[in-house]
N, C-alpha and C positions, 0 to 999 in steps of 0.2 A: 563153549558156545560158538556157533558157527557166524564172521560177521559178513554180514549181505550188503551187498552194494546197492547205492543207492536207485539207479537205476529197474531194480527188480520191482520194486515197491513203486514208485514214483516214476513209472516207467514214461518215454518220452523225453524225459531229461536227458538220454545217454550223452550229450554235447554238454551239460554244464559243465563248467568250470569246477575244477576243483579247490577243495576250499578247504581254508588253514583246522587244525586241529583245537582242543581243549583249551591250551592256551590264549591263544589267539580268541578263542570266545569270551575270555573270562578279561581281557583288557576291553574287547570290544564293548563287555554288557556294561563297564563299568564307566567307559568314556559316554553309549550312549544313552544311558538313562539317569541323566541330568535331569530327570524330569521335565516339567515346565520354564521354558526360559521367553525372552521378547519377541521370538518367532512363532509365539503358539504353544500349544504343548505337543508333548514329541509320543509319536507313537511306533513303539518300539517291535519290529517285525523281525519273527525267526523264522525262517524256512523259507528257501526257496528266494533267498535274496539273493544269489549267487548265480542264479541262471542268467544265460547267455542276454544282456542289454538290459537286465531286467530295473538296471539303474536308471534305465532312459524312462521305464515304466513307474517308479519313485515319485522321478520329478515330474513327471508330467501330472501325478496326483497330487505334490506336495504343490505345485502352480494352479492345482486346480482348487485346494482347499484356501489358497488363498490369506495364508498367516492363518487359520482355524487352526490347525496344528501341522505338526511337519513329523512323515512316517520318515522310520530311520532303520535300514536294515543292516542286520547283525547276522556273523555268520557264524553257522553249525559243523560238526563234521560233514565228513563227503555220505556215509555210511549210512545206514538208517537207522542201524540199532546203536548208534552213538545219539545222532538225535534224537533217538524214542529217551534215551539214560538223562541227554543233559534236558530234557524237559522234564522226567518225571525227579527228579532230584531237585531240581528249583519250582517245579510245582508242588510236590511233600513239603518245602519250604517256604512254601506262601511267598514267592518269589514276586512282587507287584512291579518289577521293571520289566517283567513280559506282558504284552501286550495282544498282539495279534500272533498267532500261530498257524504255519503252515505245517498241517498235519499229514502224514500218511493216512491214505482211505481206511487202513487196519484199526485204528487209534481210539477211534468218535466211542465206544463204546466203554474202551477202559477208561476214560480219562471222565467220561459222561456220568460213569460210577462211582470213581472217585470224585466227583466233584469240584473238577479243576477248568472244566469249563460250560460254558453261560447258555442255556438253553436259552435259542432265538422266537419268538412268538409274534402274534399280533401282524402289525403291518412289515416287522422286520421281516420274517420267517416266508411271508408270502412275493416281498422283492428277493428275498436269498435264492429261492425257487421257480420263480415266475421264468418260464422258456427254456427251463432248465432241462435235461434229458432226466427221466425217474430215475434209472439207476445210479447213477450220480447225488442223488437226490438221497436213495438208500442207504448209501455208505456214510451220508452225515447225521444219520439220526439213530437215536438207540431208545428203546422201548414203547417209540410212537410217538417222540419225541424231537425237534430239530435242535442239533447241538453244532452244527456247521454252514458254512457258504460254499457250497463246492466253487472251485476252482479249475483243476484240470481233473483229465479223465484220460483214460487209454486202453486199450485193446490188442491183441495181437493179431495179425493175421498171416495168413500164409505168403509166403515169395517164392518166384519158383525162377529158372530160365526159361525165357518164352522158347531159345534157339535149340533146347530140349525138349519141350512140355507145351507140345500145341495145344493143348486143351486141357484148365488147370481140374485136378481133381477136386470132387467133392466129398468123398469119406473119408475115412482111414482106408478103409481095403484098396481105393482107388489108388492112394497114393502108396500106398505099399506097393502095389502091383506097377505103376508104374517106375517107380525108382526100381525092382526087380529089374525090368525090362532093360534101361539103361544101366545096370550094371551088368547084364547079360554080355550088351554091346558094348564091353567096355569104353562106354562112359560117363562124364562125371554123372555122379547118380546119390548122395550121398541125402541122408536130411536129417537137416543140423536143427536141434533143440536144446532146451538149457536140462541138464538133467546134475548139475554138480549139488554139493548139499549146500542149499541156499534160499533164500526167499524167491530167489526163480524157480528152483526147481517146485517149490509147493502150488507157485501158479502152475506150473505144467501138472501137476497132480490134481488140483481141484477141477484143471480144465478137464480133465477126464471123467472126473466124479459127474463134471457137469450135464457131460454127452449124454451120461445114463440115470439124472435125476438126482443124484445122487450126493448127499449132505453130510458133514460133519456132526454139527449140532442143531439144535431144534432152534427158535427163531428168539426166543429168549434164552438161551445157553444156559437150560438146568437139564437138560437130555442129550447123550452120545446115539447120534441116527448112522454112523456107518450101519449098512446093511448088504442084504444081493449085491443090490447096483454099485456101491464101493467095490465090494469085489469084480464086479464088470470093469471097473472104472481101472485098478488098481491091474486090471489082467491087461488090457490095452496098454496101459505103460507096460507092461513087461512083454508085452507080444512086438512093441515097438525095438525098446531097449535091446533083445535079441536075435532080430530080424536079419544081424548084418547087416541092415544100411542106413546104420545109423554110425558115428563118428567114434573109432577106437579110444575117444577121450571125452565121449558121452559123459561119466561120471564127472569132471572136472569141467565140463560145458557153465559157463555164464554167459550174457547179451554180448561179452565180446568176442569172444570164440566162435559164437553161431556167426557173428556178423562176418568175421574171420574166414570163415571154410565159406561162404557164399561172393565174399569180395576176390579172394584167391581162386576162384572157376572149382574149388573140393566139391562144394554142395551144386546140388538141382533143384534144392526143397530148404525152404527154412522158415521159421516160423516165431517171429520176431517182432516189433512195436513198430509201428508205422517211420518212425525216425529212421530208419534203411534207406530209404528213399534220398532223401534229401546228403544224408553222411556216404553215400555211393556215388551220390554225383561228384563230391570231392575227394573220394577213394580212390573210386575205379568209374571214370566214366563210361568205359565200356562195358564194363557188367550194369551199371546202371543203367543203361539203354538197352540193356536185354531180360531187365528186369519185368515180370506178369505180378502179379496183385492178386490174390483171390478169396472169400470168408474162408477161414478157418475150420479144419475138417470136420464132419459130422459120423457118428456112427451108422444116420439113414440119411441118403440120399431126400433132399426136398425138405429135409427138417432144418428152421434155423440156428445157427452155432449159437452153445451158451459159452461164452468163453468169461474170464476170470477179471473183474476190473483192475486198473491201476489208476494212479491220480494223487491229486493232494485239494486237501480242503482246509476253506482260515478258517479256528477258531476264535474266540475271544477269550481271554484268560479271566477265570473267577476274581483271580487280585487283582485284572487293569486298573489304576485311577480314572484312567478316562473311555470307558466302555462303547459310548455313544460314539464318540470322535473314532474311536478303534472299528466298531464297526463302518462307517463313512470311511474311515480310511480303506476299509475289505471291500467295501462295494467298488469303489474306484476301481482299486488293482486291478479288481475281474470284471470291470465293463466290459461290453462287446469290443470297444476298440481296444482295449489291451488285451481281450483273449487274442482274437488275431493278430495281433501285434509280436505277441508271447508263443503263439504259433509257430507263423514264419520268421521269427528271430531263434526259436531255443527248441520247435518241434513242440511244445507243450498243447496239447487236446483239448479242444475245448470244450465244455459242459453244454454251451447253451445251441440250441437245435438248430436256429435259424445261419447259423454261420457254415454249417455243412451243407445246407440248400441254397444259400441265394448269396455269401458273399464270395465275390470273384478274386477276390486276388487268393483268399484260403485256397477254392476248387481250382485255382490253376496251381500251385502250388504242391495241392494234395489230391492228383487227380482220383485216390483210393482212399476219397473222402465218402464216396457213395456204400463203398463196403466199411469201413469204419462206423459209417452210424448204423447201419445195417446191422451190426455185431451188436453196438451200443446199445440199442433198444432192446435186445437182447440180454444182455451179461449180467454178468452174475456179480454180489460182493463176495468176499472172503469171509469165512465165517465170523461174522455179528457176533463178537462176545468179550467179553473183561479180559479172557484168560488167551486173547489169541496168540501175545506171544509164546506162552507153553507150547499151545497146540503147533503154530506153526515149526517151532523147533523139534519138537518130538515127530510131526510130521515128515521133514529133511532127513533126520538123524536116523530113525526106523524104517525109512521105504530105502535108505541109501548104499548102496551102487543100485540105480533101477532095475540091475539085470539082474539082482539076488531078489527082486519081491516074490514072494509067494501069494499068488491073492485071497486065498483063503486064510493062511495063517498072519500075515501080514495086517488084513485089515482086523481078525482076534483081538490081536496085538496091540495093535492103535485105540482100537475100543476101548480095550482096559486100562490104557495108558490116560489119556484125556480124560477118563470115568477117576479116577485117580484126581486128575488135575481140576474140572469142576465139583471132584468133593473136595478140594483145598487141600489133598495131600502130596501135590507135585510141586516141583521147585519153580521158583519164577526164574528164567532166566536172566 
């Protein structure tokens, strides 16, 4: 099994910190779920406690609940598919010392169906929502159902050199054509995308599927919709991957390698989580000052980009003791002032709309906050279903090296693969 950084998933993270291993979780859960002591009772938070100050954002909830209880973050692997393991292991075990859960956007659906966590309703479900962006909104609910708070969200979009690319393209052809050009004249002309076999590369696969309509599974995941347009989808990654200009170590590309060839002058074109921005200006301030911003390419000029979400959303664990307190402790976290807080401390995106149009220190911060929501309203989740981790692995594993897809036999392939896996004859990874 292939393991995915965390970043791919939860993308906008790429500056977290790194965080200790299995060990280090298994003393941590045990020191902090003490349960109930004379400070309140403790509300035990996995995920995403490790971001960049995200400790200043703790206390500033635990000072605001005011001895009502006191959140206490516990740390996960760095990886995603470590955190997807050590939750589904202690949630199979009715594990009641989890409390709040920061999920991957892939998650809400498996965990929704197993029954590990608390569908939100009533007056909670409409503050979990309220000013929220829908597609964000999407990736925390499964069957019509809300099973999450969104939290963050994220998008890709294009980066190019402005001192190359006076005018950013809008397609694929455009930007093919123009990286052609500059490598014509040799120079740098290169565009860097994730294509190694990973939970990035399937985002760069669905973003394609997306260009052309084009779907996994059906909205309840009992139907395989690869179709045509997969194979459109599937052909564009392979018309990219063999274009020559794209990165001789394409196949073994992750968010740091792209960011890599575009901080060293390699790339002209890259196509990466708005966190570039900000991680340039302390790289290479002078490629960051010659950095352009623009949506992310489309198949038809004028049409807007679907591109593929990332983020993370709190659940509530079916075993919390204290359900209520756990949620208040999640609405806190993700107020308006700690999304922006979480922002410009860690890059982290924020869900709720009004912070891309009216608050100032975000839009000076992320002047390519205009095109971020622009995508946002836009994107797409990842296929909605119990079994995504199969799908996503068998999706890396089978399209990989992108220069060997075949799209016609390739998406065959994947069909009958996944058609396997929602009739429960494929392995879980």
């Amino acid at each position: 099994m292939t393991r995915r950084r965390t970043t791919s998933r939860r993308s906008g993270h790429t500056r977290r910190r790194w965080v200790a291993g299995a060990g280090v979780i298994a003393l941590t859960a045990v020191t902090a779920a003490c349960s109930n002591g004379p400070e309140g009772k403790v509300i035990n938070l996995y995920g995403g406690a490790s971001d960049v100050k995200f400790d200043e954002i703790i206390a500033s909830c635990n000072k605001e609940a005011a001895g009502k209880y006191r959140i206490v973050g516990n740390l996960l692997p760095s990886d995603a598919d470590g955190q997807r393991e050590q939750f589904v292991r202690r949630l199979a075990a009715r594990d009641d010392s989890l409390d709040l859960l920061g999920m991957d956007v892939t998650w809400t659906a498996e965990f929704a169906e197993a029954g590990w966590i608390r569908e939100l309703t009533g007056d909670k479900a409409q503050a979990a929502t309220e000013g929220v962006l829908q597609p964000p909104i999407d990736t925390a609910m499964w069957k019509d159902k809300l099973y999450a708070i969104p939290r963050t969200t994220n998008v890709q979009i294009l980066w190019y050199r402005k001192s190359l690319v006076p005018k950013a393209p809008e397609t694929w052809d455009q930007l093919l054509e123009q990286a052609q050009a500059l490598k014509d004249e040799q120079k740098p002309y290169l565009i860097s995308l994730t294509g190694a076999q990973y939970e990035g590369y399937v985002v760069n696969i669905t973003n394609m599927l997306n260009a052309y309509g084009g779907t996994f599974v059906n909205e309840d995941s009992t139907k395989v919709t690869l179709d045509d347009k997969a194979v459109q989808g599937l052909g564009l990654m392979k018309k990219i991957a063999t274009s020559g200009l794209t990165s001789d170590s394409l196949s073994n590309a992750q968010e740091p390698e792209v960011f890599a060839d575009l901080q060293s002058g390699r790339a002209a074109f890259a196509l990466n989580w708005p966190y570039v921005l900000s991680a340039m200006r302390e790289a290479n301030p002078e490629v960051a000052q010659d950095l352009g911003y623009a949506p992310f390419p489309t198949v038809k000029a004028g049409e807007p980009p679907k591109v593929t979400l990332g983020g993370m959303n709190y659940a509530i664990s079916t075993y919390s003791k204290n359900p209520e307190e756990t949620y208040e402790a999640a609405m806190c976290l993700r107020n308006e002032q700690n999304q922006v807080k979480a922002a410009l401390d860690a890059g982290a995106a924020p869900v709720l709309e009004k912070i891309y149009t009216s608050n100032a220190q975000f839009r000076e911060q992320y002047p390519m906050g205009d095109v971020m929501l622009e995508e946002l309203k836009n994107a797409v989740p990842r296929p909605r279903t119990p079994m995504y981790q199969n799908i996503s692995t068998l999706v890396s594993t089978n399209l990989s090296p992108p220069s060997a897809i075949n799209p016609e036999s390739s998406t065959s392939e994947l069909r009958s693969l996944i058609e396997e896996t929602l009739d429960g004859k494929g392995i879980l990874p």
